[in-house]
N, C-alpha and C positions, 0 to 999 in steps of 0.2 A: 549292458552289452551281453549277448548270446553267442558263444563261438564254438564252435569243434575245432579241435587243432589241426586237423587238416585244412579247415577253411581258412583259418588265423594265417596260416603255413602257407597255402597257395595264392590268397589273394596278397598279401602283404609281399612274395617273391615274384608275383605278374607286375604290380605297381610299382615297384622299385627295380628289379633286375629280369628287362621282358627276354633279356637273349644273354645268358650265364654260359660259360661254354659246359659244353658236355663233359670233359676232360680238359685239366690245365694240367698241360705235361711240364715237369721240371720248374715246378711254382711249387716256393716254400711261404710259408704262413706261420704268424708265431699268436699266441691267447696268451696274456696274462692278468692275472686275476688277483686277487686282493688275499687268498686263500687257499689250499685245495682240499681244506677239510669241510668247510663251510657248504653245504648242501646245496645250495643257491649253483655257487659256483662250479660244484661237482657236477650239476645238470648243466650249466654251460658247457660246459669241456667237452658235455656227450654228445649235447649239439655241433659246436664244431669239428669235434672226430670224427662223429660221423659225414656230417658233411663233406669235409675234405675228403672220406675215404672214395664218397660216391663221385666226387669232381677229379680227385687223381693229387690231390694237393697235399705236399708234406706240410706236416703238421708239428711245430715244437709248444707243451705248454710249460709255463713258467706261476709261479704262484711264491707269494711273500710268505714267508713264517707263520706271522699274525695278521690281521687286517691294521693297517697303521703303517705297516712294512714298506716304507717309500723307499730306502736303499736297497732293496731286494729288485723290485721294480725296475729302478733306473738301470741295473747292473744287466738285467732281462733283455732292453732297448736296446741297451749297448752290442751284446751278442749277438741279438734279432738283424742288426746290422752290419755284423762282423761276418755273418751267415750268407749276406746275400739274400735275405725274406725277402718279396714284394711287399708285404705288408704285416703288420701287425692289429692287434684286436685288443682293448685292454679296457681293464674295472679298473682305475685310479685312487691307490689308497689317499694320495695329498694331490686334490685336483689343481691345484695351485703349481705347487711345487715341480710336478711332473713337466711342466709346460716345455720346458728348458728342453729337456732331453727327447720329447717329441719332435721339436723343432728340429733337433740333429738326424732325427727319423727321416722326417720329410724332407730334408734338403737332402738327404743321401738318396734319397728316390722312391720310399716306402708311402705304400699308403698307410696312415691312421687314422684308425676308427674305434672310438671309445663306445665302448658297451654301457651299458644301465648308468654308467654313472660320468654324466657331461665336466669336460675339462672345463677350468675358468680363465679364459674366457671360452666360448663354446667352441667357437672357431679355430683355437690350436689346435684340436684336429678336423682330419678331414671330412668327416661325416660322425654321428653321433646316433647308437641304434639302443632305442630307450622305451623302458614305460614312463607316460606322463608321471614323474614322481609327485610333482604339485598335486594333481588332480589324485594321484594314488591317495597322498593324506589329507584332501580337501575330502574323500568319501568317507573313509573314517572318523572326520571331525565330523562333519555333518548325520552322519549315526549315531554318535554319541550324545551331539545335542538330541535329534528326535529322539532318542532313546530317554535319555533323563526327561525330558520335556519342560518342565515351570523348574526342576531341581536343578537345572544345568546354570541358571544362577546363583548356586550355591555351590557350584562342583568345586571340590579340593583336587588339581590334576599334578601328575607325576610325569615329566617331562624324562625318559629314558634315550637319548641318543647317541650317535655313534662316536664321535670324538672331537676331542680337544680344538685340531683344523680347522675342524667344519668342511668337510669335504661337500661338493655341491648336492650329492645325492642327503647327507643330511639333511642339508639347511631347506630343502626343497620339501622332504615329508614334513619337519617340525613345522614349518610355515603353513605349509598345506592344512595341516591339521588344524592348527588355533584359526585360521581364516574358517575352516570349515563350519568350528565350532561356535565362532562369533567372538573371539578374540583379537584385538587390536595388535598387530604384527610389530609395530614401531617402524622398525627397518627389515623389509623382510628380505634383504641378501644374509641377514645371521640371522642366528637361532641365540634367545641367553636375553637378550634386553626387552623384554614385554615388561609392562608394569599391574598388570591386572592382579591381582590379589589370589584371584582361583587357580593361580602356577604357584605351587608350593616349590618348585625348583626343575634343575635343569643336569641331570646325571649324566657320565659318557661310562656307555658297555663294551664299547670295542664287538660291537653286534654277537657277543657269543651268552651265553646260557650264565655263566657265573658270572661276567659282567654286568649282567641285569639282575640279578641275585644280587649282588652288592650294590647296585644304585638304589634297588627296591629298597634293601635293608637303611641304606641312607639317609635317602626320603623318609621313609618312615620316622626314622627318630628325628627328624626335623620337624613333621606333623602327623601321629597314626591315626586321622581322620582321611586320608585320601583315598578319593572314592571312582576316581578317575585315573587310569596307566596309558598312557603315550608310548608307544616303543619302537624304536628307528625298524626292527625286522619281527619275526619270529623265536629264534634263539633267547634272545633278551628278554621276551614274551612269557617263555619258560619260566625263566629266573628270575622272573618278576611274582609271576605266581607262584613260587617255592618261597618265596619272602614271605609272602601275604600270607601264605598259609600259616608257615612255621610261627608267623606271630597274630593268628587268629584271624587276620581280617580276609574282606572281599573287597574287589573294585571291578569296575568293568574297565576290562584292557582290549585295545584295539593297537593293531599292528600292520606291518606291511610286508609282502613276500608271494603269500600261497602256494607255499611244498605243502606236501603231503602229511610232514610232520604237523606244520602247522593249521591247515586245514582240519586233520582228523582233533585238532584240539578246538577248534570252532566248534566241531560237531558235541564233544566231550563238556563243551561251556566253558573250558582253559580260557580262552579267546574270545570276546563276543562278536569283532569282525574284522577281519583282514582285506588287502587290498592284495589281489594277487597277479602277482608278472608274468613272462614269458621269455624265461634265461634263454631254454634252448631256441628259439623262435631269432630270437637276437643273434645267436651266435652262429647260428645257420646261413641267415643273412650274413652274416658278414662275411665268411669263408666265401661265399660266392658272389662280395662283392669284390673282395680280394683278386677271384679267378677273374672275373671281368674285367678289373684295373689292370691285371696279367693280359689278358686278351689283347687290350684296344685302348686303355689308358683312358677309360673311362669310370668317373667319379658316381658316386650313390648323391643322390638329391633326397632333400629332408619331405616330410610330412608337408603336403600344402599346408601354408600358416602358420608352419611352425617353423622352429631352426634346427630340430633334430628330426629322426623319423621313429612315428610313437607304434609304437609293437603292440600298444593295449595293454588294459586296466580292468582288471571285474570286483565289486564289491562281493566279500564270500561272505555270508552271516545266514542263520537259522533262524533270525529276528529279526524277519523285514520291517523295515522302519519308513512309516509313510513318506512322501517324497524322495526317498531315497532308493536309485534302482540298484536293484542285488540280487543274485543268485546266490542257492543255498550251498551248503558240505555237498550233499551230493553230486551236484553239479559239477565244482568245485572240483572233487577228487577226479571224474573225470578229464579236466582239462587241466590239472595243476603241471606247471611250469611247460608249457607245450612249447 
């Protein structure tokens, strides 16, 4: 895929919201996000503040502690409600969990629309504005095998993900990935029961920088042959390779994200590829599908063929890998998180 983010921006807000109003006068909108330190996330917030600033729409964001923070969350809904929002926008730290307290959203009259990361079932809320996360680590599995080539039958890999739950957005990259690579999924609604031999194990980083510093260092002393790092984001990406380092070794690590931190670490060899999203792209949308719900009480429709609506996916790597299409760092830092 080839985009400019204006084109990302305009064509993906003609096909889903062809008449947004210009101004939603006295329309509240609430974002809550899994984090507000988490980079990812930060570039959401921008997208939606700014957008609401250009549509006229107040704006409240909310964000858990840690990522995991499912009672920070719920407490969020509650207020978003007590407020009088039309709608809400939310990363679900327990997509499961949260379902309950949606559901009090939308009977109260709110529209919801889960960002990046699909409720379980999808359909608890009301529209879902997402990068394909499957196909996100179907690309990176699939470069890692062309990358290793005949050695990818022998690869030791290091499964780094996001937690204990299994929140849908994990269980979505871990599968994508082993699918990618030519790994047998078993059941692929979880992540953890593969039987293949080349998964030395299965760590949770809570997607920050020291969490994957400590699954790295895990792994490791379970096998320090592992030549192969999985990791649910970038953050963890980090921490994976402060591991490796401090105890000598190399792997190639592939991740999922495309900020800028993580990108300029593609370019650096930190990273050999990432699969990169579009926070603010997402959250943009959704502010002005909000205003539109405000308008005329009209709903966002998903992706033909799909069940949610996909914002796109780019493979970023410096080491294009035959069959596999990808754009480089450069590229890359040009359009990261558009």
């Amino acid at each position: 895929m080839k985009f400019t983010t204006k084109a990302l921006l305009g064509a993906a807000t003609a096909a889903l919201l062809s008449a947004a109003p210009a101004l939603a006068q006295d329309v509240s909108a609430c974002l809550i996000t899994k984090t507000d330190t988490n980079p990812f996330f930060v570039k959401m917030k921008e997208g939606a503040a700014a957008k609401a600033a250009e549509l006229g729409v107040s704006l409240k964001s909310y964000a858990g502690k840690i990522d995991g923070d499912h009672e920070s969350q719920v407490a969020a809904i509650e207020a978003c409600i007590a407020d009088g929002a039309k709608g809400i926008l939310i990363t679900a730290s327990d997509t499961k969990a949260i379902v309950d307290s949606v559901k009090s959203a939308r009977e109260a009259g709110l529209l919801v629309i889960a960002l990046d990361t699909p409720l379980e079932p999808i359909d608890a809320a009301d529209a879902t504005f997402a990068t394909d996360n499957f196909k996100a680590g179907l690309l990176i599995g699939q470069w890692a095998a062309a990358k290793m080539g005949d050695e990818a039958a022998n690869a030791k890999i290091a499964m780094l993900d996001l937690a204990i739950s299994q929140p849908s957005v994990d269980v979505l990259r871990d599968q994508g990935f082993l699918t990618g690579f030519g790994i047998d999924t078993v059941d692929i609604a979880k992540w953890g029961d593969e039987t293949d031999p080349r998964i030395v194990g299965n760590e949770v980083t809570a997607g920050n920088e020291e969490g994957g510093l400590k699954a790295m260092e895990a792994l490791l002393a379970k096998n320090p042959d592992i030549n192969v790092v999985y990791t649910i984001n970038e953050p963890s990406a980090a921490g994976a390779y402060e591991a490796l380092k401090a105890a000598g070794k190399t792997a190639l690590i592939v991740s999922v994200d495309g900020g800028c931190p993580g990108v300029e670490d593609v370019k650096s060899g930190v990273i050999g590829a990432t699969s990169q999203q579009y926070p603010l792209l997402m959250a943009s949308l959704g502010i002005e599908a909000i205003a539109k719900f405000a308008a005329d009480g009209t709903r966002p429709a998903p992706t033909e063929g799909k069940d949610f609506f996909d914002t796109g996916v780019s493979l970023i790597t410096d080491q294009a890998a035959e069959g596999v299409e990808s754009i480089d760092s450069v590229k890359g830092l040009e359009l990261y998180w558009g």
